[in-house]
C-alpha positions as protocol buffer text, in pm:
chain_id: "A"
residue {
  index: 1
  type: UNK
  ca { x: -14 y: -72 z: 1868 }
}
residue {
  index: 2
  type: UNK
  ca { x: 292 y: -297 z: 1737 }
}
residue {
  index: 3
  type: UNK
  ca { x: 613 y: -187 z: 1851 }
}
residue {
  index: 4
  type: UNK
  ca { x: 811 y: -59 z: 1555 }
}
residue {
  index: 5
  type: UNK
  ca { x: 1225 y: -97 z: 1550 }
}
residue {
  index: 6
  type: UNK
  ca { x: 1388 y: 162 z: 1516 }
}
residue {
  index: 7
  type: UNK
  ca { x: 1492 y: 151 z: 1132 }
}
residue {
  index: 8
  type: UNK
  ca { x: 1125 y: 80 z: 1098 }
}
residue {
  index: 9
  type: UNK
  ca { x: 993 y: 407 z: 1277 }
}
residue {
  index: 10
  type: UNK
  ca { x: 1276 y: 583 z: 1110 }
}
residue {
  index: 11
  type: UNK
  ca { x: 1159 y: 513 z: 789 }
}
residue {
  index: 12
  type: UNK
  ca { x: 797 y: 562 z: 831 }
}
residue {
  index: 13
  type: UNK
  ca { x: 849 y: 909 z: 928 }
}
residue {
  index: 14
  type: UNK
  ca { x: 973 y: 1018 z: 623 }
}
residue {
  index: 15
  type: UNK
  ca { x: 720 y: 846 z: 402 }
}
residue {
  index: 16
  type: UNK
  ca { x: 506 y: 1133 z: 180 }
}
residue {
  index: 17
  type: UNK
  ca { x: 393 y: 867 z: -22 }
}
residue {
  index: 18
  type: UNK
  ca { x: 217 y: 529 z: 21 }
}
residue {
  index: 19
  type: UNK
  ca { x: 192 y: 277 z: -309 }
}
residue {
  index: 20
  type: UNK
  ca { x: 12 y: -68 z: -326 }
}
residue {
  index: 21
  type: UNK
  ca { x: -21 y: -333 z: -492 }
}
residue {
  index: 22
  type: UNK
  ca { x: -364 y: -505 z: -574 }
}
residue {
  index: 23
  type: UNK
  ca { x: -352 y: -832 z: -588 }
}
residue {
  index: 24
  type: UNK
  ca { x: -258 y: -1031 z: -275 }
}
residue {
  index: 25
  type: UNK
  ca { x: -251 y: -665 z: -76 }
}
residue {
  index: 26
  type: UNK
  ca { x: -584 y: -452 z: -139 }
}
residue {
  index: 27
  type: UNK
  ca { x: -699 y: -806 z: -160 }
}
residue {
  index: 28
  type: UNK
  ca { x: -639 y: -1194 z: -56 }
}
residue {
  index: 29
  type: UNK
  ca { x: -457 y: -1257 z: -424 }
}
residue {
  index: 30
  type: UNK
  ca { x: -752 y: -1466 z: -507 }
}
residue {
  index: 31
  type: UNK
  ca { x: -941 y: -1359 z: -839 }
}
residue {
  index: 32
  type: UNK
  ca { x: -1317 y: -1482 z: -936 }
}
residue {
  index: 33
  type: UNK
  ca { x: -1372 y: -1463 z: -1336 }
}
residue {
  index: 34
  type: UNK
  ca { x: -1725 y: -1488 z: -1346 }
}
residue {
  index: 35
  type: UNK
  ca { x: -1823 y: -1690 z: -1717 }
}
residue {
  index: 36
  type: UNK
  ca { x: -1837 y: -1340 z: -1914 }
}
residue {
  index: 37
  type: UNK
  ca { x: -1464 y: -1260 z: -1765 }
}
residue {
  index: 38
  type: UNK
  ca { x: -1609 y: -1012 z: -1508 }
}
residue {
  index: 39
  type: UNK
  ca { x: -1329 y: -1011 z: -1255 }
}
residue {
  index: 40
  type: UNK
  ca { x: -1486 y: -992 z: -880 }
}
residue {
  index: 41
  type: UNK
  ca { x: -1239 y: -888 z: -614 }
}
residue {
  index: 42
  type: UNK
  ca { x: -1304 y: -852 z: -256 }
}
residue {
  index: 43
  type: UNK
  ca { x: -1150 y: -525 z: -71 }
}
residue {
  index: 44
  type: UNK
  ca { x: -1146 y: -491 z: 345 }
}
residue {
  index: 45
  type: UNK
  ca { x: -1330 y: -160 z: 494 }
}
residue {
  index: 46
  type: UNK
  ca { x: -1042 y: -138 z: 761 }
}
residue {
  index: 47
  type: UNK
  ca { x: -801 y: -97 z: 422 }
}
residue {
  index: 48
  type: UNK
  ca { x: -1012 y: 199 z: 306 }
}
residue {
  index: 49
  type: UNK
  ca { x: -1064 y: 357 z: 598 }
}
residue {
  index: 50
  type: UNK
  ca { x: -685 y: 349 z: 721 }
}
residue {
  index: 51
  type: UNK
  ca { x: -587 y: 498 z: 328 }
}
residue {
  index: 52
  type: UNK
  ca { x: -876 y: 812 z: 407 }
}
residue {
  index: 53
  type: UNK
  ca { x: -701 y: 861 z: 759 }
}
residue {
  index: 54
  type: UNK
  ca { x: -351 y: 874 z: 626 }
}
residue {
  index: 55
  type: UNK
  ca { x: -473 y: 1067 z: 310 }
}
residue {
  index: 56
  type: UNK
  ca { x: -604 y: 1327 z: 576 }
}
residue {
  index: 57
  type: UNK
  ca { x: -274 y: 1410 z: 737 }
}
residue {
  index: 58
  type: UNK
  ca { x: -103 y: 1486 z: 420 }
}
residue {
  index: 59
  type: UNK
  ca { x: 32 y: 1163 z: 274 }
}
residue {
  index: 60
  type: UNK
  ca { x: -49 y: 1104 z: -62 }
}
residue {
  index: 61
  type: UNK
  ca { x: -147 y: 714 z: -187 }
}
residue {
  index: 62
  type: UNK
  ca { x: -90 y: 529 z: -544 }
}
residue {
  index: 63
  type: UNK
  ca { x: -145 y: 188 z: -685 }
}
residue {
  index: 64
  type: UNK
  ca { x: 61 y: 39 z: -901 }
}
residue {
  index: 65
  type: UNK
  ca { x: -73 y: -295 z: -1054 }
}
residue {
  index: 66
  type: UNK
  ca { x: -36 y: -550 z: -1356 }
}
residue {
  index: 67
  type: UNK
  ca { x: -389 y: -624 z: -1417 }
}
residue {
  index: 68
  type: UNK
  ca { x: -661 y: -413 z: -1540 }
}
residue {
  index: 69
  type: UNK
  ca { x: -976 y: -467 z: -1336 }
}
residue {
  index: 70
  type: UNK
  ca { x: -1276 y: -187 z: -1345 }
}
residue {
  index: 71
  type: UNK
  ca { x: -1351 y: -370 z: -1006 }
}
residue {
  index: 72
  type: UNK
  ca { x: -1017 y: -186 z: -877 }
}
residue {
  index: 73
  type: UNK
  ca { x: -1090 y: 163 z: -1047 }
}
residue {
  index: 74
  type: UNK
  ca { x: -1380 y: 170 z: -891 }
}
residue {
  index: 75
  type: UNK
  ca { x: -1261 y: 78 z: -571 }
}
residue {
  index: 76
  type: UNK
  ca { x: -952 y: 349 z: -619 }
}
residue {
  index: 77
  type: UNK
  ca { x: -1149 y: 611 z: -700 }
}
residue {
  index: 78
  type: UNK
  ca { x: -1426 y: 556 z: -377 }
}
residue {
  index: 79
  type: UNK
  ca { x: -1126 y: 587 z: -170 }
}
residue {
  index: 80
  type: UNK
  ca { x: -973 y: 933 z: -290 }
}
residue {
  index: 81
  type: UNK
  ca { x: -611 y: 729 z: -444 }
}
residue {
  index: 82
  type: UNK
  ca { x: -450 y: 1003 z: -602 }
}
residue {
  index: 83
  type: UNK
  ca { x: -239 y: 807 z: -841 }
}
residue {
  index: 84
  type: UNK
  ca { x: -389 y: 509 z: -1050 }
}
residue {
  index: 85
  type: UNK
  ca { x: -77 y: 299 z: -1258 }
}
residue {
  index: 86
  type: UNK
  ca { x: -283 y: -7 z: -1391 }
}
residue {
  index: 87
  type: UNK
  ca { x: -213 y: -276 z: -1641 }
}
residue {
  index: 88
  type: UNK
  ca { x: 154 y: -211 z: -1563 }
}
residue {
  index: 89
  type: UNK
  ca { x: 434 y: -437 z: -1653 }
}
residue {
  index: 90
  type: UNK
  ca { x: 707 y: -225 z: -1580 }
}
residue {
  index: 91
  type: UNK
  ca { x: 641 y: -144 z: -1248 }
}
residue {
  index: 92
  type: UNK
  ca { x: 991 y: 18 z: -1214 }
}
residue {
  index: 93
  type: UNK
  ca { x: 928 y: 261 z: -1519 }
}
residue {
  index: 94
  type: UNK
  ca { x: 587 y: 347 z: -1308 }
}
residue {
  index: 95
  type: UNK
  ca { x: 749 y: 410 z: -983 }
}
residue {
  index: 96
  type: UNK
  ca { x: 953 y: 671 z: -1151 }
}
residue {
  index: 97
  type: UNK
  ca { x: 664 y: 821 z: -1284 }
}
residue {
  index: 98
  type: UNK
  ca { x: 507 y: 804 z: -1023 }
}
residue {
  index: 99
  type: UNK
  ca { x: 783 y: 980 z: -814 }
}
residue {
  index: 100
  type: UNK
  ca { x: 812 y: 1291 z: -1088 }
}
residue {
  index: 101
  type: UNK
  ca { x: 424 y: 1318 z: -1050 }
}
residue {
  index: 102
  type: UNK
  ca { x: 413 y: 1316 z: -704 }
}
residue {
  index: 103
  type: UNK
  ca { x: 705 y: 1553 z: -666 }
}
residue {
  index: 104
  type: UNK
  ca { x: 883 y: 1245 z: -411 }
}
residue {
  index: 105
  type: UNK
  ca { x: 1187 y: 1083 z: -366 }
}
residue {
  index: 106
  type: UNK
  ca { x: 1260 y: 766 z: -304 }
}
residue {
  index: 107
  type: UNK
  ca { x: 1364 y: 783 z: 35 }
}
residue {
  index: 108
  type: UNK
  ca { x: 981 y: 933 z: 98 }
}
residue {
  index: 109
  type: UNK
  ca { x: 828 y: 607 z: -83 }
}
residue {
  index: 110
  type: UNK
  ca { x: 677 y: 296 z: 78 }
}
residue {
  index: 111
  type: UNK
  ca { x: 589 y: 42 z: -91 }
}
residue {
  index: 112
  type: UNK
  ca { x: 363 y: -297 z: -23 }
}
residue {
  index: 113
  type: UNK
  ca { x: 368 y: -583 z: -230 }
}
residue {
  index: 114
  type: UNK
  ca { x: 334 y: -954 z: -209 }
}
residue {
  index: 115
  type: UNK
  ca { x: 521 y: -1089 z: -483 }
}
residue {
  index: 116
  type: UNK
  ca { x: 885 y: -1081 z: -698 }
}
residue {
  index: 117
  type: UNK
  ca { x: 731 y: -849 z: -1012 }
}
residue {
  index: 118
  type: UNK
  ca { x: 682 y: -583 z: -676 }
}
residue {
  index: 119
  type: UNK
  ca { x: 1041 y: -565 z: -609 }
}
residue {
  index: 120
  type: UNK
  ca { x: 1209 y: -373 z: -897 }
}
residue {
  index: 121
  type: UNK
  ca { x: 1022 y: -90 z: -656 }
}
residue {
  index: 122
  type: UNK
  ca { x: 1044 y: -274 z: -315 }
}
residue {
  index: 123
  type: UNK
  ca { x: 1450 y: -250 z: -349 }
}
residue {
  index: 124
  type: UNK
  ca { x: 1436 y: 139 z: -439 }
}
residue {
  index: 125
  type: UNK
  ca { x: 1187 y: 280 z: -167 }
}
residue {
  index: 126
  type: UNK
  ca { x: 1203 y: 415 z: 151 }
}
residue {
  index: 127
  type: UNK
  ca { x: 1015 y: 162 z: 345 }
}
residue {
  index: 128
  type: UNK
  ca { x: 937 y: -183 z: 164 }
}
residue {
  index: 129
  type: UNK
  ca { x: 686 y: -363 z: 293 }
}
residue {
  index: 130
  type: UNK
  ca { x: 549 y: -703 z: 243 }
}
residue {
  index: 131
  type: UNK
  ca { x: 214 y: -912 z: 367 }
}
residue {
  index: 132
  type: UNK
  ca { x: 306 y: -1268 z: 494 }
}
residue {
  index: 133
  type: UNK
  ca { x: 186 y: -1476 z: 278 }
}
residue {
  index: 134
  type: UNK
  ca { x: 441 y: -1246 z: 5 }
}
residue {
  index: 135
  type: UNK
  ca { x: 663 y: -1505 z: -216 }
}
residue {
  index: 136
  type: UNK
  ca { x: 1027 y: -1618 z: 33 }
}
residue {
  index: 137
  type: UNK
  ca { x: 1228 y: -1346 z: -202 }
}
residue {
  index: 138
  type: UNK
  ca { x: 989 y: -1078 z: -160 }
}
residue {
  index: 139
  type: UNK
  ca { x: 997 y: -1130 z: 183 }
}
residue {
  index: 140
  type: UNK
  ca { x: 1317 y: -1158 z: 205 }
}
residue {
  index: 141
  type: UNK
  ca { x: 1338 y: -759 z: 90 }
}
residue {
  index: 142
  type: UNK
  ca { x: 1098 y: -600 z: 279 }
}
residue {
  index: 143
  type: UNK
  ca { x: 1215 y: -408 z: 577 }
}
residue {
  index: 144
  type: UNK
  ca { x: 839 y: -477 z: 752 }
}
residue {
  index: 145
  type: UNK
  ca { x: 649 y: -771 z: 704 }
}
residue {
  index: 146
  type: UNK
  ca { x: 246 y: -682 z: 843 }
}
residue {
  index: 147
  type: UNK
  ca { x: 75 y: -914 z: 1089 }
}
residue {
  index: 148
  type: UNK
  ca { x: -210 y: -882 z: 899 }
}
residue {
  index: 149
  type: UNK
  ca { x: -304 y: -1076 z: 594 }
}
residue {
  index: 150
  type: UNK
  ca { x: -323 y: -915 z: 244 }
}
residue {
  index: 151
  type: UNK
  ca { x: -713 y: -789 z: 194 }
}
residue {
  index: 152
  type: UNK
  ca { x: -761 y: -838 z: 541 }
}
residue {
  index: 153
  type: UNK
  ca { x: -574 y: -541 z: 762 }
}
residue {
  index: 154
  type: UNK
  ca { x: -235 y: -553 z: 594 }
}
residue {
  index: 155
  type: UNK
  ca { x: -296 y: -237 z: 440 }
}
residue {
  index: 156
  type: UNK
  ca { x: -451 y: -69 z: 740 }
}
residue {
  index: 157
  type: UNK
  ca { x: -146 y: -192 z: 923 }
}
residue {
  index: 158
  type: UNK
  ca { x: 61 y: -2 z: 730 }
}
residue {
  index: 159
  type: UNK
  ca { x: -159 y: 330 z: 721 }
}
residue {
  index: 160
  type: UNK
  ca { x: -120 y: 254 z: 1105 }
}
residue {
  index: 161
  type: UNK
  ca { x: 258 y: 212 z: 1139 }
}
residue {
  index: 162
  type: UNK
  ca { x: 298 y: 571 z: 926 }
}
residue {
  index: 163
  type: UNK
  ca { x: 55 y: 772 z: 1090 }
}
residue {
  index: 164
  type: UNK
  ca { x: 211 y: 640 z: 1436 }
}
residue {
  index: 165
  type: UNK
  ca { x: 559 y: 754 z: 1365 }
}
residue {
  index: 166
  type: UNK
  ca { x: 465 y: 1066 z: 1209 }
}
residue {
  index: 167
  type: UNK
  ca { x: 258 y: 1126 z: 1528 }
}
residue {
  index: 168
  type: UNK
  ca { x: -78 y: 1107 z: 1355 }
}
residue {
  index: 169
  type: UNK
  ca { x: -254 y: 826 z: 1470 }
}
residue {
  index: 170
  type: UNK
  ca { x: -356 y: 914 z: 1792 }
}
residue {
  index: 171
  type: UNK
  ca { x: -461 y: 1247 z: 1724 }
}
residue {
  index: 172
  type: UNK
  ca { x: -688 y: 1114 z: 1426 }
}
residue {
  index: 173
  type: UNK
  ca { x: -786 y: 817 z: 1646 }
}
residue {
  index: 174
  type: UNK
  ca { x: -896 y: 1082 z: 1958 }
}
residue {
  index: 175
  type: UNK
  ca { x: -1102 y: 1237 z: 1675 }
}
residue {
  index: 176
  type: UNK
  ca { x: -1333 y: 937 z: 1716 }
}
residue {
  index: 177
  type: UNK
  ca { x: -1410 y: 969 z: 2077 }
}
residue {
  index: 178
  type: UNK
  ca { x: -1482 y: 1314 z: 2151 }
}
């Protein structure tokens, strides 16, 4: 397990609420448009399984993306994401939304992105978060930045980093060995 600072593991134990973005998070940023504009995206199992495991002690998940994929719905809906925002422009207008639905506030938000349409929501959430290949500003606002690559772990990383401060992880990880 990574060490978390302090401000880090202060602000993961407060989160109630983990929201994504697709593109360059759920995924490596790279899209394939097949020649009748199918869009193929490629998701990572450790990603899905880390959303179930922090799904199961209580925190809720959303996405929040600009593009419109059935690809991602599908993918959303396999792994139990309570909140779906896509073809979003406004992703501040969304967050809000998103908050009143969930019954959050801010302070109980984290947020991963990769890129500067992410941070009208990045600068208002508990615990911004950002992959390392995220554009210099994004970066430059996110209070974690994962090891992991976007669509490979990042995600998973960040299910991680909650359920450890929450004291969640090992208990759910102990699950696996008895």
């Amino acid at each position: 397990m990574r060490t978390l600072t302090p401000d880090v593991r202060q602000r993961a134990e407060k989160i109630k609420l983990l929201i994504l973005d697709v593109d360059g998070v759920l995924t490596d940023g790279r899209i394939f448009i097949r020649d009748n504009g199918e869009e193929i995206k490629a998701f990572h199992t450790l990603d899905g399984h880390g959303i179930k495991m922090l799904a199961a002690t209580g925190v809720q998940t959303a996405v929040i993306t600009g593009r419109d994929a059935p690809s991602v719905g599908i993918r959303v809906k396999q792994l139990g994401i309570a909140y779906y925002f896509k073809g979003i422009h406004d992703k501040r207008a969304a967050y809000a939304e998103l908050r009143a639905q969930a019954g959050v506030e801010e302070h109980e938000c984290a947020f991963v992105g990769d890129d500067v349409v992410d941070l009208p929501v990045m600068v208002r959430c508990g615990l911004p978060v950002a992959v390392p290949e995220a554009h210099e500003f994004t970066l430059e606002h996110a209070a974690y930045v994962t090891q992991k690559s976007g669509g490979k772990g990042a995600v998973r990383e960040v299910c991680d980093l909650i359920m450890q401060a929450q004291g969640t992880l090992q208990p759910a990880l102990d699950e696996y060995i008895k």
